[in-house]
C-alpha positions as CSV (number, residue, x, y, z in Angstrom):
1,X,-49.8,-90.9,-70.7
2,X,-48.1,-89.2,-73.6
3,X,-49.2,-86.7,-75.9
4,X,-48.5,-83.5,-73.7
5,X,-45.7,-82.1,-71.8
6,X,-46.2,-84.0,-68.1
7,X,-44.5,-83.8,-64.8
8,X,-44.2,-85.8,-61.8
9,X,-42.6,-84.3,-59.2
10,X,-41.2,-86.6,-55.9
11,X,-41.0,-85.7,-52.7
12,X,-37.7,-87.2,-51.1
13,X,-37.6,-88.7,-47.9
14,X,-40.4,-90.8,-46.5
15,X,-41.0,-91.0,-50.5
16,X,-38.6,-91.9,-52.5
17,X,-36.1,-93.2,-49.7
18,X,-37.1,-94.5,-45.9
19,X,-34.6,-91.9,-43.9
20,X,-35.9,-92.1,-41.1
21,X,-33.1,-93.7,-39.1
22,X,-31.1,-91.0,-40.0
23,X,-33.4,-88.7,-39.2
24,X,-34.3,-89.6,-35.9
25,X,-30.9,-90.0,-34.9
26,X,-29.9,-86.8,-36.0
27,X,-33.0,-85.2,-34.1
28,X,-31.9,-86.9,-31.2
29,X,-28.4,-85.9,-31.5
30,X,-29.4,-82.0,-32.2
31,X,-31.8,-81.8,-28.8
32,X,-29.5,-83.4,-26.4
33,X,-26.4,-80.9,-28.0
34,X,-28.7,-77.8,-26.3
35,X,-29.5,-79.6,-22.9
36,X,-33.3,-80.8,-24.0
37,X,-35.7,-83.8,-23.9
38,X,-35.5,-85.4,-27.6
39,X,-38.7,-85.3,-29.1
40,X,-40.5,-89.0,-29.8
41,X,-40.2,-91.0,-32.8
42,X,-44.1,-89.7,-34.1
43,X,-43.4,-86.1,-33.1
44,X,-40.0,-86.0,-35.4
45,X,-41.8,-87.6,-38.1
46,X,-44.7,-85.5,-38.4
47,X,-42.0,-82.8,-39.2
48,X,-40.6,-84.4,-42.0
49,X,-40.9,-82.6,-45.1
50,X,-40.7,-78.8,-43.4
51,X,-37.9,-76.7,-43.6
52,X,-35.4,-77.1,-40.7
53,X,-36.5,-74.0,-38.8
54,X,-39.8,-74.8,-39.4
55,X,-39.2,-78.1,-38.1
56,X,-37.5,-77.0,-35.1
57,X,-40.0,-74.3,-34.1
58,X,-42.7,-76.4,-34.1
59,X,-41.3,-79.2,-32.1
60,X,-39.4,-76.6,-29.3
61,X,-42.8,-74.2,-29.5
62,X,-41.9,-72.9,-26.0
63,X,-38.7,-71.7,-27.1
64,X,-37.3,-69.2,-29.0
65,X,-34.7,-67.9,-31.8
66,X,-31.7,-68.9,-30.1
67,X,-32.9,-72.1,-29.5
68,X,-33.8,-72.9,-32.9
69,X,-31.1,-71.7,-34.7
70,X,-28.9,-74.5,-32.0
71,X,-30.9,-77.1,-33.1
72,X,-30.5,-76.4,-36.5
73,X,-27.2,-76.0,-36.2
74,X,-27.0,-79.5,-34.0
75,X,-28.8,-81.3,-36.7
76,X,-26.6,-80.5,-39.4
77,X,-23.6,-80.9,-37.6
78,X,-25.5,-84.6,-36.8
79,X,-26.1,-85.0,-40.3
80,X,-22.4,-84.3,-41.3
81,X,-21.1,-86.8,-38.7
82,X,-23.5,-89.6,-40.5
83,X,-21.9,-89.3,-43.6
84,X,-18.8,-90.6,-41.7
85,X,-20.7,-93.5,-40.1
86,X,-23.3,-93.7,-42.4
87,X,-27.2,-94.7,-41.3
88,X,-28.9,-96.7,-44.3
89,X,-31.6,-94.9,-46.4
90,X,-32.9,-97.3,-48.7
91,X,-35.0,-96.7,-51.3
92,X,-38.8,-98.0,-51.3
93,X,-39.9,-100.8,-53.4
94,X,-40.5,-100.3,-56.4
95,X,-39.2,-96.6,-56.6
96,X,-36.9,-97.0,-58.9
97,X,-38.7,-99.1,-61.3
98,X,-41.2,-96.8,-61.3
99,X,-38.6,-93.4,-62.3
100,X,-37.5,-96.2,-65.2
101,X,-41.0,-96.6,-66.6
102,X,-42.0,-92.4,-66.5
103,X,-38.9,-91.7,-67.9
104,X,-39.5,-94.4,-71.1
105,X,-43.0,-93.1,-71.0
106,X,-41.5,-89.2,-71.8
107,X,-42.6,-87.8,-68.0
108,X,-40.6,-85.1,-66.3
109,X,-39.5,-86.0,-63.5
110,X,-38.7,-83.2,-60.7
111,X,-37.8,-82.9,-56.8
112,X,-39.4,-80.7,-54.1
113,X,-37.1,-81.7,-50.9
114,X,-37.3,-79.9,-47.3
115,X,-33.7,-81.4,-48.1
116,X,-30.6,-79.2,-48.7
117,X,-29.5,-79.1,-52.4
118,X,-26.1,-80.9,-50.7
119,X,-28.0,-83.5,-49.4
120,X,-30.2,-84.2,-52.8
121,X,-27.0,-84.3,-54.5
122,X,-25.9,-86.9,-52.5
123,X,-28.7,-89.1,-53.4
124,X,-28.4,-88.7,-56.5
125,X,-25.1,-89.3,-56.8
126,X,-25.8,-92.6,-54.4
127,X,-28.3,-94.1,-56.8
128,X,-26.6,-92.9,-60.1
129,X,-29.6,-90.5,-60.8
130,X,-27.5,-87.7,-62.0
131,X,-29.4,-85.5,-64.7
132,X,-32.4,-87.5,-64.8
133,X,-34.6,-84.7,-62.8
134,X,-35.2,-82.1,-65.1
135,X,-36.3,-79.9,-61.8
136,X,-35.0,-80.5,-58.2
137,X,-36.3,-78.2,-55.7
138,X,-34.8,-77.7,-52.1
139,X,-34.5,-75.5,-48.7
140,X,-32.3,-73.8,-50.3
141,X,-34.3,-72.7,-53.0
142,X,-37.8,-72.0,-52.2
143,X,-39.8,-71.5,-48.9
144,X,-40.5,-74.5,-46.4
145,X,-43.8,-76.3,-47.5
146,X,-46.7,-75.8,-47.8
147,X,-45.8,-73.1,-49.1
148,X,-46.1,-73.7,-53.3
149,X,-43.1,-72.2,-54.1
150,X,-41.3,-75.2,-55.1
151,X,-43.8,-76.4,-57.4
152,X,-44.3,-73.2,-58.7
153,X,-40.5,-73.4,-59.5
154,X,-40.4,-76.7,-61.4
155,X,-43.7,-75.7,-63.3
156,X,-41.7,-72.6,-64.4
157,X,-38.1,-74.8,-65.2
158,X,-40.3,-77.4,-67.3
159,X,-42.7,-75.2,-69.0
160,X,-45.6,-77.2,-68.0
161,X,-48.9,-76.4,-67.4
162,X,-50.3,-77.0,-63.2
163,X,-53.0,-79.4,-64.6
164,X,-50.4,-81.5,-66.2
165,X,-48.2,-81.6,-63.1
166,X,-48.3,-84.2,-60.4
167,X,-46.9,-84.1,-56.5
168,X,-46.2,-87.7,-55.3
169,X,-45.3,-87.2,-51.6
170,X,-45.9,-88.9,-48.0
171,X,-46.7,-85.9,-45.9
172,X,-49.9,-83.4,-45.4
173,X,-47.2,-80.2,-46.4
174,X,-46.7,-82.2,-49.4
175,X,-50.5,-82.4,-50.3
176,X,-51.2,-79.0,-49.3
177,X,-48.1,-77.8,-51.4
178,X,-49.4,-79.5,-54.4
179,X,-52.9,-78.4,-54.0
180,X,-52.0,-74.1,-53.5
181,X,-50.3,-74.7,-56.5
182,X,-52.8,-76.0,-58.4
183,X,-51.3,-79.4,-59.2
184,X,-52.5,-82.8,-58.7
185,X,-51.9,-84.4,-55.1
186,X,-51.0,-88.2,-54.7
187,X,-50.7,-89.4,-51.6
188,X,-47.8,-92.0,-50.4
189,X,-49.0,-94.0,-47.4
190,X,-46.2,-95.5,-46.6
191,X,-44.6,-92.5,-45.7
192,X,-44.3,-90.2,-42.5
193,X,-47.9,-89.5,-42.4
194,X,-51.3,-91.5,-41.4
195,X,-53.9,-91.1,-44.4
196,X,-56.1,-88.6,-42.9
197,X,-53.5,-86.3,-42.8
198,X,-52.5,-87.0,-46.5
199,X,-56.4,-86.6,-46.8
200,X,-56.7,-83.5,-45.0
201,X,-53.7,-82.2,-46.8
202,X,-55.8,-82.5,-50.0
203,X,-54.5,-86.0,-51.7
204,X,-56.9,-87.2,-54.4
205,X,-55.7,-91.0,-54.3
206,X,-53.4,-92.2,-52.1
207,X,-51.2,-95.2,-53.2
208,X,-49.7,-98.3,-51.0
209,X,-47.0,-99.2,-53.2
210,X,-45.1,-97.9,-56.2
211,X,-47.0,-100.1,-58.2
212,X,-50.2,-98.0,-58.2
213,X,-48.6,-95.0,-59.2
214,X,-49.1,-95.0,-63.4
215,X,-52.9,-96.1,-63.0
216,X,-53.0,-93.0,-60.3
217,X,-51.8,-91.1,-62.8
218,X,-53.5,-92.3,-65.4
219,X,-56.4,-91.3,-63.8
220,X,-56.0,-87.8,-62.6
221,X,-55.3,-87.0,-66.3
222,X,-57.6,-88.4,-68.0
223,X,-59.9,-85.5,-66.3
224,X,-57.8,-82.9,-67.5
């Protein structure tokens, strides 16, 4: 896999870590702050990966501004009240394994997060991961996917070339990010999002374990 300048660039949660207690109870936490009906479990996850606003308008659609700037503002004030009763975020199986053997192998590894810089730096501090993404992308940096922009950014950051870049994320916006931007799209199904929607998204493979991941990517290159 070496030879050229290569990037693999992870989305975050429902990717790298399983967030999804945390997310749901912040969600829940947010909606009942401005007097409304918490969304269910598969309507929060299908937003996972969008930008909070984003997030928020499409699961209050029948409300406005106002309203979505409160639950914004209720989900981070959620968020901050986990870090002092923590909900657990473990990492998948096999994730970290699998940053060990790209890095040995001479990959770039990079980050595009619908997460706040604040909160990618917190993983990274949590896992000791500090320096070893050579582009992190967040919120707070680039436009809400699908939008390519934070792909775009890390191409730019690394110097490498679309064809030699890889998204590995669990959601549709991920896929569809990846594919405006003219990278390669790898699906992670066990993620936030059922396969058709990887599918639909644009995923060329779509892997069910960590362990897949260097064939994957073995094979997408081999084409370029």
């Amino acid at each position: 896999m070496v030879g050229r300048l290569r990037l693999v660039i992870f989305d975050v949660d429902g990717t790298l870590i399983d967030s999804q207690a945390a997310i749901l109870g912040a969600m829940t936490a947010a909606f009942e702050t401005v007097g409304l009906e918490a969304p269910g479990r598969d309507a929060v996850l299908s937003i996972v990966g969008l930008s909070l606003p984003n997030a928020m308008a499409t699961l209050a659609p029948e409300h406005g501004e106002r309203e979505w700037q409160a639950l914004v503002d209720g989900y981070r004030a959620a968020h901050t009240a986990q870090l002092r009763h923590p909900v657990p975020t473990p990492l998948y199986p096999g994730a970290a394994a699998a940053l060990d053997r790209l890095e040995a192998a001479g990959i770039l590894l990079g980050i595009a997060t619908g997460k706040a810089q604040r909160g990618v730096g917190r993983l990274l501090a949590q896992e000791g991961w500090e320096g070893r993404f050579t582009a992190i992308q967040t919120a707070d940096d680039a436009p809400s996917k699908p939008h390519p922009g934070m792909v775009e950014n890390c191409l730019a950051l690394t110097g490498v070339a679309p064809e030699d870049a890889v998204v590995l994320g669990d959601t549709e916006f991920d896929m569809a990010m990846a594919r405006s931007a003219g990278v390669h799209a790898l699906g992670a199904s066990w993620g936030y999002h059922p396969r058709d929607r990887l599918l639909r998204g644009g995923a060329a493979r779509i892997l069910d374990g960590f362990e897949g991941l260097d064939g994957a990517l073995d094979a997408v290159w081999e084409r370029v």
